[in-house]
Every structure is written in structure tokens, then in C-alpha cells.
N, C-alpha and C positions, 0 to 999 in steps of 0.2 A: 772906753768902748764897752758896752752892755753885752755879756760873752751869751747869754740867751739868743740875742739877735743874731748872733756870729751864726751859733745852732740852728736858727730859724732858716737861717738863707743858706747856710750848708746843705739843711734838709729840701729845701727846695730844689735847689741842685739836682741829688740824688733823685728825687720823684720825676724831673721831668727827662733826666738819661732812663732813668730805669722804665717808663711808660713807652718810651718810645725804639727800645732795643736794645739801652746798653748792657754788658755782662758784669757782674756781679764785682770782679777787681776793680772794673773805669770807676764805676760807682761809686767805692771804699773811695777811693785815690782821690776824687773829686770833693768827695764830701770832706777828707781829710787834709788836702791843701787848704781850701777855703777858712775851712774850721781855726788851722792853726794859724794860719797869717793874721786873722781876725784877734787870735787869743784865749779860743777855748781850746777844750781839752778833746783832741782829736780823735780819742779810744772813745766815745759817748756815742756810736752809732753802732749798729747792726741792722744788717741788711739782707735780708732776703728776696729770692725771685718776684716774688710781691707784696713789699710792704719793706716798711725803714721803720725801725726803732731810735728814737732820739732821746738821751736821758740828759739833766745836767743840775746843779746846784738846785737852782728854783723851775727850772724849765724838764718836760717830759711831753711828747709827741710821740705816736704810734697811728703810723699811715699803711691803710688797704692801699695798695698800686694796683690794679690791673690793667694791661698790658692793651694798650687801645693801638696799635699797631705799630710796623716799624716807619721813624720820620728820623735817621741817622743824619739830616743837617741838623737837627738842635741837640744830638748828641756831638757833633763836632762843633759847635758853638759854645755849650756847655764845657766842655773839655778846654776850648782855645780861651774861655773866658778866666776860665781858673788859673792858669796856668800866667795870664795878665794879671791877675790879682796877685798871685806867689810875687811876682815882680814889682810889684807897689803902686799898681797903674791903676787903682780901682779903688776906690773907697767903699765901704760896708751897703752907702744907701744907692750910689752907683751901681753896684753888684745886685742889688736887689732888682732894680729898674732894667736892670739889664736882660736879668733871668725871667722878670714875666714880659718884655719884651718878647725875648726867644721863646716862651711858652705859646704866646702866641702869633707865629709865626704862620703861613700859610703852606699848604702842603701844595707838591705841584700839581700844574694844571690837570682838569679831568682829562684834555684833550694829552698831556704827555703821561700821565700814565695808562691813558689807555694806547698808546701809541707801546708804551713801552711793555704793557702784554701783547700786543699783538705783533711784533717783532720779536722778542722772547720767546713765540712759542714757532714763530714762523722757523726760527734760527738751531733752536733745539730741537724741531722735527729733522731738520738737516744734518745737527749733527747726532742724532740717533740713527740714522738712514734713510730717512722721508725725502722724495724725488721733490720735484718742483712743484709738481702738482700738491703735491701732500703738504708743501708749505707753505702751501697759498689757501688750501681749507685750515689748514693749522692757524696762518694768520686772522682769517674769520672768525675762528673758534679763539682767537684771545682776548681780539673785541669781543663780543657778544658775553665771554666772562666777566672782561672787566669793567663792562657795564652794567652786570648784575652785582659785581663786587663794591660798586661805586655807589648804585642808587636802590638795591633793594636787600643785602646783605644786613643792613643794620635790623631791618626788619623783622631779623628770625632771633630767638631767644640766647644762642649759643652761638658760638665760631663753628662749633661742630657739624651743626645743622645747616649752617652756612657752606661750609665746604661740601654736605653730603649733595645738597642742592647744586651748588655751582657742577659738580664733577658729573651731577645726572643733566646737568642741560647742555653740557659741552661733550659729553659723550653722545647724548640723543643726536646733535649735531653732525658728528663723525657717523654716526649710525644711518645715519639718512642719506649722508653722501657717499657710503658704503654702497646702500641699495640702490643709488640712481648709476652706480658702474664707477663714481669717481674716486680715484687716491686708492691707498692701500689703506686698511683701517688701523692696524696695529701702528703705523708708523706717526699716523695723523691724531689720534688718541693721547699720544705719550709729548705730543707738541701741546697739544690743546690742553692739559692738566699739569705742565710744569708751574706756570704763574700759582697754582693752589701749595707747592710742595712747600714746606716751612723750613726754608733757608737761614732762618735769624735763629727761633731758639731752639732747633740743632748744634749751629755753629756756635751760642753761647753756651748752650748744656756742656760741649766738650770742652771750652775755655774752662769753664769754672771748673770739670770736674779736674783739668791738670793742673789748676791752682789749687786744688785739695778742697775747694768749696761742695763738698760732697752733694747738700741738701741740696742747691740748688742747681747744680750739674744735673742732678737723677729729674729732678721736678721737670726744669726745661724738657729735657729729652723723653721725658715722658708723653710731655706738651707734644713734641714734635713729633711722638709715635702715634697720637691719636689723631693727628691730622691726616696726617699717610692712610689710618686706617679708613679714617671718613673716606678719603679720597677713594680708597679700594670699595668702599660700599657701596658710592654713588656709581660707579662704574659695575660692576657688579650687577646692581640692582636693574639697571638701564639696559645690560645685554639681558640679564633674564626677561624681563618686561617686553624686551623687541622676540624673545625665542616665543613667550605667548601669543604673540598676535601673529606672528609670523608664520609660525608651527614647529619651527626648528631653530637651533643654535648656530649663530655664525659660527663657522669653520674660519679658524687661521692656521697657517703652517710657523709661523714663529717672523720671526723679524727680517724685514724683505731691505737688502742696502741698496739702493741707487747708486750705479758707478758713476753720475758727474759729479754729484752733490757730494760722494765719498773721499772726492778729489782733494788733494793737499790744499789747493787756494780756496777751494770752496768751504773747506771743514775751517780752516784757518780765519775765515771772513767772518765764519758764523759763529764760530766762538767769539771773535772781538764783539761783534753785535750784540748778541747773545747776550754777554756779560752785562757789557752798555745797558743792556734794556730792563734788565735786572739793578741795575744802579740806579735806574728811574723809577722801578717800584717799591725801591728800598727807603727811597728817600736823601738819596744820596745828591751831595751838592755838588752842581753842575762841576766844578770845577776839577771834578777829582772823575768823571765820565772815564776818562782817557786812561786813568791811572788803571782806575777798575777792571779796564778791557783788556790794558795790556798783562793784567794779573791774571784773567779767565782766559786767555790766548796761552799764555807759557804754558800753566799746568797742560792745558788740550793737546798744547804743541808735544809736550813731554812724554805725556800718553799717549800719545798715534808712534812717537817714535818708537818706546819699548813697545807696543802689541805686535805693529807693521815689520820695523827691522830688527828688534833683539829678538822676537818668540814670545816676551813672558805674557803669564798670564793679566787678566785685567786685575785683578786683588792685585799682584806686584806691582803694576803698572799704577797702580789707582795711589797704594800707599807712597811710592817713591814721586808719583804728580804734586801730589799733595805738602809733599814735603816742598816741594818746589815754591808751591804757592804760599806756602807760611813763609818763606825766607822774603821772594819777593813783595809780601802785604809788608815785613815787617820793614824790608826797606824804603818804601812807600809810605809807611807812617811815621819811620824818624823824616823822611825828607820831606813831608807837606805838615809834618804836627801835628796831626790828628789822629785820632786812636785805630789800632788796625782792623778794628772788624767792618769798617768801611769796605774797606777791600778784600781780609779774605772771604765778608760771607758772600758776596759776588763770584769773587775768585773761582770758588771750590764748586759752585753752581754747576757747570761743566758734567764734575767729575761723583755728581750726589746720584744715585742709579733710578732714577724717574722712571727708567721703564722698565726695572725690577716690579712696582708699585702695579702698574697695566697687567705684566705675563702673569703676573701671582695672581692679579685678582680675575683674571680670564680663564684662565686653569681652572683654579677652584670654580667655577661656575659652568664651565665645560664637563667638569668630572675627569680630568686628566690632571688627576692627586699626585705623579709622579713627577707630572712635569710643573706641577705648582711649588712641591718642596724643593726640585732642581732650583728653580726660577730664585724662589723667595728666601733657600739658603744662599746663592750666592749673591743678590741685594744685601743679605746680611752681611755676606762674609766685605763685600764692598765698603758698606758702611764702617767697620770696625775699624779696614784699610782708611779711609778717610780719619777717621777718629784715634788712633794712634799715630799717623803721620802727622795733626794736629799737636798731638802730645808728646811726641819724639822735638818736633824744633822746639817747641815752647822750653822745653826739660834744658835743650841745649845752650839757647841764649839764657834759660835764668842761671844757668851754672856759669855762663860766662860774666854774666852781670853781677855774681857775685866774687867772683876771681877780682874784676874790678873793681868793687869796692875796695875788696878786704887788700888789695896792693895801694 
């Protein structure tokens, strides 16, 4: 067997997880099953956030990746494929046919993912506070995104520019229905710009960096702080631009809850939805819908109970959610086989502070700096909670995984 080849299709592997969402360990692991059951030498890779290095006897490969969005069925295909290969179900030119197969695989329908923003935002205005009304412009305003994210978003030079766009035409949106008397706007806003908020490589920046994958932990999360910022500047820009024509600056008072939609059955529905509709634009296969939901319900569940009947705050609440949802993705991913960030980066969707993102970037443009740094320190202090609860179970099961071994 020609161990170049082996290299060849390990590395394809890795390109098509790593393009399309996986975090930096699935990657190693993948490329490093294949490699070895084939016969070469499974240390011949290194992998970064974008790009794979392949070295070997006569063969040497060095691939640019960038990150063309997240499609997590041909990362669970990729992963289920190798994992049949470790097992001797696959022969080398099998395995090859297989992976451009899966490479070109089709992403789902326009009509389900845009079904699956406009119920994701419908569902997270709700569970932000947004009455019915506010989740039925919410819903509007996730169509009307995801059809720009669909058919004119490639058009622009950068993701960046793409986001700053999406976030000013769905805000304009809120902003109009604002002035015809309908919804609350604060509420309707923070529905309407969840589908933009970058769920993937947040949730992978933290994975890698609790595997000690430093470079590519910082890289990700960096990715995902400058979408957030787009996101703040498209919103941003859109209230300043209505205060010029207008003559004056909308006035909010801060975050308005609806007592039906606050309700345990109704926060509880719209989390499962919620999650669900985020599994459709994750690219998550149908089959695991259900899994997803009930991963993005426990954490929400978890959190209404600490805020509602223990007192604590939402950082406590946020970080001990989250723990919640690592335990359950992972048990989710030994029971269907597939890698876990299927399920947590839906999971933890819930509980990422989306409308930290709104009050900071409405502050700042109001000129109420006080209540911008209130706002946008505790989004921070939020996210860290999220990001150490990620890194607290991960720490726990690899110390148990190694107890295991080493008995």
C-alpha cells in the first residue's frame, strides 16, 4: 500500500472537517486514524485553524483552508467514516471515493434554512423577553436575513462586510416597525441578529484552547470577536442614520419581559425550538434535530432555575448551565457516535449573551457610557462563564479518560 496515498486521503479528510466547522483535535484524530490503519506515519500532520500541513518520505502537501461555513453533516460523516475505516470496513480507494462523495454533498434546502432563521430568531426574542408580537417581527426579520445571507452575502468581499450589512438591514427592519407603533424594539432587535452571532468558532476557539491548542483557540475567538463587533456596528450605524433623519435618538428604557412568553412552558418550547433551528443552520443532520434540542432546553432549564429560585446571579447561573450542557453533548456523542460539537455549539446557543451585543452597541450610540460599560462588562463577564464551564467538564472527563487508560 503506497503510504503517500494513505497521506493524501488523511489530508483530505482533514480539509473537508476543518472547512466546514470542525475543531482542531476531531481534525488531528481523524487525520491520525486514517493515516495509521493505511500505514503511514500519523505524527506527518499539523494543523491549524486554516490550513494542514502534510510532510512524508516522498510526499509534502501544505493546504490554505478557509473556512467556507459551518455544514456539521460532512463533519459527522467524515468522523463516522474513519472511525469504519479503523475497523477494516474501508479500503484506501473506497475511502477516497467516499470523502469526495461527502465533499460534495448538498447543504440543506434554501427553504429549511431559512425556516430555521426565522424560527431561531422568532424563539430567541422569546426567550430574551420579546412578547408575541415581537416574535412575529422577529420572525420576519430572520427571513429577510436569511435571504440576504443566502443569495447576496457572497457578493460582498469579506464575512465582515457581510455581517455589517445583514445586521443594518435587519435592524432597519426593527427600526420601521418601531415607528409604525409595533413590538418593543430592544426585544425585537436581539431576535433579529441572533442567526448572525458566530456559534461555531467561539465554541471551537474554547475547545482548542482547553486542549492547549493555544494558536488556534486565540485565532478562532478572535474570528468570533470580530463578528460580534460587525454585528455592533451594523446596529450601531442604523440607529445613528434613523437619529439623522429623524432628528432624535430612539429612547429605550432597557429590556421589557412579557409575562406570558416569560412563562416556564413557553421559555421551555422556545428553547427546544430555538436550539432545533440552530441545528438547521448549523448543518446539522436531520437525525440528531431532537438531540440538539433537548441539549439547548436542559442548559435554559438549568438557568431559569438558578436565577428564578436559587437568587444567583446569571454569570453563576450561566457558568454552572453550561456545565450542564457539556456533560449532556458529551453524552450524546458517545450515544449516536458522532463528535460533540454537533450538540454543544447549538446547546450553549441559549445561554451566549446576544443581547449583551444590542445594549452595548445602543449605549454607546446614545451616549449613556455608563450604561454601555455596565452592559458590555457583564456580556464579558458572561462569556468567560460560558468559557470556563466549557473548560472545567472538558479538564474533568480527560482526567478521567486518563484514570482509564492508565488502570
Amino acid at each position: 500500500m503506497n503510504k503517500d496515498n494513505a497521506l493524501e486521503v488523511a489530508s483530505l479528510a482533514g480539509h473537508i472537517m476543518l472547512e466546514n466547522g470542525a475543531e482542531i483535535a476531531r481534525v488531528e484524530e481523524v487525520m491520525q486514524r486514517i493515516a495509521s490503519k493505511y500505514g503511514a506515519d500519523s505524527s506527518n500532520f499539523f494543523v491549524l485553524s486554516n490550513g494542514i500541513f502534510t510532510t512524508g518520505r516522498s510526499y509534502a502537501n501544505v493546504e490554505y483552508i478557509p473556512f467556507h461555513g459551518t455544514q456539521l453533516n460532512k463533519v459527522v460523516e467524515v468522523s463516522q467514516l474513519s472511525h469504519r475505516v479503523e475497523q477494516g470496513q474501508c479500503s484506501l480507494d473506497e475511502c477516497r471515493q467516499k470523502l469526495l462523495s461527502i465533499r460534495s454533498m448538498p447543504n440543506h434546502s434554501y427553504f429549511e434554512q431559512v425556516g430555521g432563521s426565522a424560527f431561531g430568531s422568532a424563539a430567541f426574542c422569546a426567550i430574551f423577553g420579546g412578547g408575541v408580537i415581537d416574535c412575529c417581527i422577529s420572525f420576519v426579520c430572520g427571513i429577510v436575513l436569511w435571504l440576504f445571507v443566502l443569495l447576496m452575502s457572497s457578493n460582498f468581499s469579506s464575512k465582515f462586510t457581510a455581517n455589517i450589512v445583514g445586521s443594518v438591514i435587519v435592524t432597519a427592519i426593527c427600526i420601521f416597525s418601531h415607528h409604525l407603533g409595533i413590538g418593543n424594539l430592544g426585544n425585537i432587535i436581539i431576535g433579529a441578529i441572533i442567526p448572525l452571532i458566530p456559534g461555531v468558532p467561539f465554541t471551537n476557539g474554547i475547545r482548542d484552547l482547553a486542549g492547549e491548542d493555544y494558536i488556534a483557540g486565540i485565532t478562532r475567538l478572535l474570528d468570533a470577536l470580530m463578528v460580534f463587533i460587525c454585528i455592533a456596528l451594523g446596529v450601531s450605524m442604523t440607529f445613528v442614520l434613523d437619529s439623522k433623519i429623524m432628528g432624535e435618538m430612539i429612547h429605550l428604557d432597557g429590556m421589557v419581559i412579557d409575562t406570558f412568553t416569560s412563562g416556564w412552558l413557553f421559555q421551555i418550547i422556545a428553547a427546544f425550538i430555538g436550539t432545533m433551528a440552530f441545528a438547521v443552520l448549523f448543518g446539522v443532520p436531520h437525525r440528531y434535530y431532537l438531540d440538539c434540542g433537548i441539549c439547548g432546553l436542559s442548559g435554559w432549564v438549568i438557568y431559569l432555575l438558578l436565577v428564578r429560585l436559587c437568587g444567583m446571579s446569571s454569570v453563576e447561573s450561566t457558568f454552572l448551565s453550561t456545565m450542564v450542557v457539556v456533560f449532556i453533548s458529551y453524552y450524546f456523542a458517545t450515544l449516536r457516535k458522532c463528535p460533540i460539537i454537533v450538540f454543544l455549539v447549538c446547546g450553549i446557543f441559549p445561554l451566549v449573551p446576544g443581547a449583551g451585543v444590542f445594549w452595548t452597541s445602543y449605549n454607546i450610540v446614545s451616549n449613556q457610557l455608563n450604561a454601555a460599560l455596565s452592559s458590555g462588562f457583564l456580556a464579558l463577564k458572561i462569556t468567560f462563564a460560558i468559557v470556563f464551564g466549557i473548560i472545567v467538564v472538558t479538564e474533568i472527563r480527560r482526567r478521567i479518560q486518563y484514570r482509564q487508560k492508565k488502570s
